[in-house]
N, C-alpha and C positions, 0 to 999 in steps of 0.2 A: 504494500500500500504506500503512496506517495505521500508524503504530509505535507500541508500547505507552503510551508519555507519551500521544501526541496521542489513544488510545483512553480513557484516563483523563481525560482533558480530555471528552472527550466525553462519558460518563459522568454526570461532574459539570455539566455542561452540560444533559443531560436532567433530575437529581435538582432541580437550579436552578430549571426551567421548570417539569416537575410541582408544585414547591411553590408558586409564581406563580402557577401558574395554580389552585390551591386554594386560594390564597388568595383571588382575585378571584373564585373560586366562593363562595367564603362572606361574603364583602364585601355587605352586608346589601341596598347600591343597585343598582337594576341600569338603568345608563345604556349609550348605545349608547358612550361611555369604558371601559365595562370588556368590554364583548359584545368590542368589536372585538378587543383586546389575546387575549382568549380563543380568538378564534378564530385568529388569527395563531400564538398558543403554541402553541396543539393543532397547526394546521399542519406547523411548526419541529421540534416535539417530536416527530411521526411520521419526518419528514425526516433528523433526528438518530438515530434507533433504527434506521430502515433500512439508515443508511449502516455503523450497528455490529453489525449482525447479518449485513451481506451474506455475508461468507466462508462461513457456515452457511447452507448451500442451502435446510434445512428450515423455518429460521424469514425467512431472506430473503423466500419468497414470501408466507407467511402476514402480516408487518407488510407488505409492498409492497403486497399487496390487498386492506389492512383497508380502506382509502378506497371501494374500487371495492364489496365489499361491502357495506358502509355506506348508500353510496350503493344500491344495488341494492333494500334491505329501505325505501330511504326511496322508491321506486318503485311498493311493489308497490299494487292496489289497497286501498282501505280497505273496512272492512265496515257494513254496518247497523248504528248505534248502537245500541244499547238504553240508550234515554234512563234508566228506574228506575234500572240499576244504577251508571250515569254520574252521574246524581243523587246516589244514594249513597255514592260512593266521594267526589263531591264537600262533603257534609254532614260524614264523617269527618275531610277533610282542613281544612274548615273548624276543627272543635273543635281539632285538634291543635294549631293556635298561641291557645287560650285562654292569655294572661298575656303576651304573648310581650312584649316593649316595643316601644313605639311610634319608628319612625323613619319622616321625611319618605322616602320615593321609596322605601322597602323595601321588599324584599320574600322574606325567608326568618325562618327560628327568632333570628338576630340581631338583628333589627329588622324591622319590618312598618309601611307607613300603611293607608291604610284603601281604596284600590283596588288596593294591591299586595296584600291579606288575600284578595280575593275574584280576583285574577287568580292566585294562588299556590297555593290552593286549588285551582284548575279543571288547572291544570300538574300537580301532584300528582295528580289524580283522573284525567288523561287517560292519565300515566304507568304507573299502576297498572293503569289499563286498557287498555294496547296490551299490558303484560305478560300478563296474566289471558288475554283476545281475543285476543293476535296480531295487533294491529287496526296496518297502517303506518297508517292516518288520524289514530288518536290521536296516534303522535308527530308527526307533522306538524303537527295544530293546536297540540301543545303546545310546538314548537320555533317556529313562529309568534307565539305568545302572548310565549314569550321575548323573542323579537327584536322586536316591537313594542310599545311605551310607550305607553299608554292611561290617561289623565286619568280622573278621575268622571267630567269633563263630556265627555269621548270616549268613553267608556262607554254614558253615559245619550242620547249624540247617534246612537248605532248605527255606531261609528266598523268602516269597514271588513267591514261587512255581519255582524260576530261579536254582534251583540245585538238582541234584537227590545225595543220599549216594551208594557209590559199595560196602560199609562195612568196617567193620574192619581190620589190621593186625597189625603184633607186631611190625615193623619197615620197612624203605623204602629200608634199607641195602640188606636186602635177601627176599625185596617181590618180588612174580613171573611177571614177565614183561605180563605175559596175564590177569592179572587181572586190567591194566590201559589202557589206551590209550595218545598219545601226546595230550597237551591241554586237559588234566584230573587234578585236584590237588588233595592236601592231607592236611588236619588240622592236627596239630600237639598239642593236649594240649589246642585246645579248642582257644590258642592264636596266633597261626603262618599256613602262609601257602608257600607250596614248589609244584612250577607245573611241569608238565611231558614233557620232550622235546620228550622222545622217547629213547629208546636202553638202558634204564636204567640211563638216565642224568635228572637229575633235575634243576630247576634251583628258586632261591629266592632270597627275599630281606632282607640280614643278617644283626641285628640290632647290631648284636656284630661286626662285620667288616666295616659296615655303608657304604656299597654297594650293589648291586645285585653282587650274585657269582651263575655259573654255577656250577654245583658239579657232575662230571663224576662217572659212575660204580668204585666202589673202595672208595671213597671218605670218609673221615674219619671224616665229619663235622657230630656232635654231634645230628642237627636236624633228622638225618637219622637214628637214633637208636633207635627212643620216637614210642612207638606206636602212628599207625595214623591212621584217616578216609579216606578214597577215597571218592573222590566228584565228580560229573561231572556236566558240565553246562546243564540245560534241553535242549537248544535249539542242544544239541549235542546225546544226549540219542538215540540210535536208539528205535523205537517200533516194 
């Protein structure tokens, strides 16, 4: 039996761990240093609720099978993507961190680099759309994408079978608009990436200006003159 001290302890024990672990949700890097710690709280934190709800039968069951649940929706099959509106929601989430500032290994509204911009994006747009769909496939690429750390140059090397190459050209300056699509990117040198809004606008996470900058047709930013690789995400490739 838990006596009221040791349930207050408990209590504050949870409110402890909730705030920890929102912090390292908003903690700008995402290294497998903070994944793990995340995953461990959420653990502890289910673990703690349960044992303080048990007396109440009605909510006992309901946190004791939130795991089993969980698990159950991350089972079901996934559906036929519909790559446009995947595209789309991916183009949107792009724009959303215009300005955002630039940090090495970020990747949220805190700080962002320039492969975390275009892998934060696609999490964002899978999210949206397992909501929208129903789709368990999206969260699973998107908890995937979490949990794995992908360089430019694992990116542009096909790391993990998530990216197909459309080839090479000598620059984004004057390369032909049919050869990308919105929500396509570009490696640039093996260590930068710049993604496609569409109409010839790109947009990236510039470590020399230490922001995302959109960069319009015209744009005289240096990145667009390097030759570069076209990428696209597999789950957008049409067959």
């Amino acid at each position: 039996m838990i006596t009221t001290a040791q349930r207050r302890l408990m209590w504050l024990l949870v409110i402890g761990q909730s705030a920890v672990f929102v912090g390292l949700a908003l903690y700008p890097i995402n290294s497998i240093t903070i994944r793990l710690p995340m995953v461990a709280l959420a653990f502890t934190w289910w673990a703690n609720v349960v044992a303080l709800v048990w007396p109440r039968r009605r909510w006992r069951w309901a946190v004791a099978g939130l795991p089993l649940a969980v698990g159950l929706v991350l089972l079901l099959p996934g559906r036929v993507v519909d790559t446009a509106d995947l595209r789309a929601r991916m183009v949107t989430a792009l724009k959303r961190y215009d300005g955002v500032t630039y940090v090495w290994g970020g990747e949220n509204t805190f700080g962002i680099d320039c492969s975390g911009l275009v892998r934060r994006a696609r999490m964002d747009a899978e999210w949206s759309y397992a909501f929208v769909h129903l789709d368990a496939g999206a969260i699973r690429r998107a908890l995937s994408l979490w949990w794995f750390d992908q360089s430019a140059l694992a990116m542009g090397q096909l790391d993990r079978g998530t990216t197909v190459q459309l080839g090479d050209v000598a620059n984004l300056a004057t390369c032909p608009q049919d050869r990308y699509l919105p929500g396509d990117f570009a490696i640039l040198g093996g260590v930068h990436v710049v993604a496609a809004l569409g109409e010839g606008t790109w947009i990236e996470a510039d470590p020399s200006a230490e922001k995302v900058l959109i960069l319009p047709p015209g744009s005289d930013n240096s990145w667009l003159k390097q030759k570069a690789t076209l990428v696209r995400w597999t789950v957008l490739h049409e067959r």
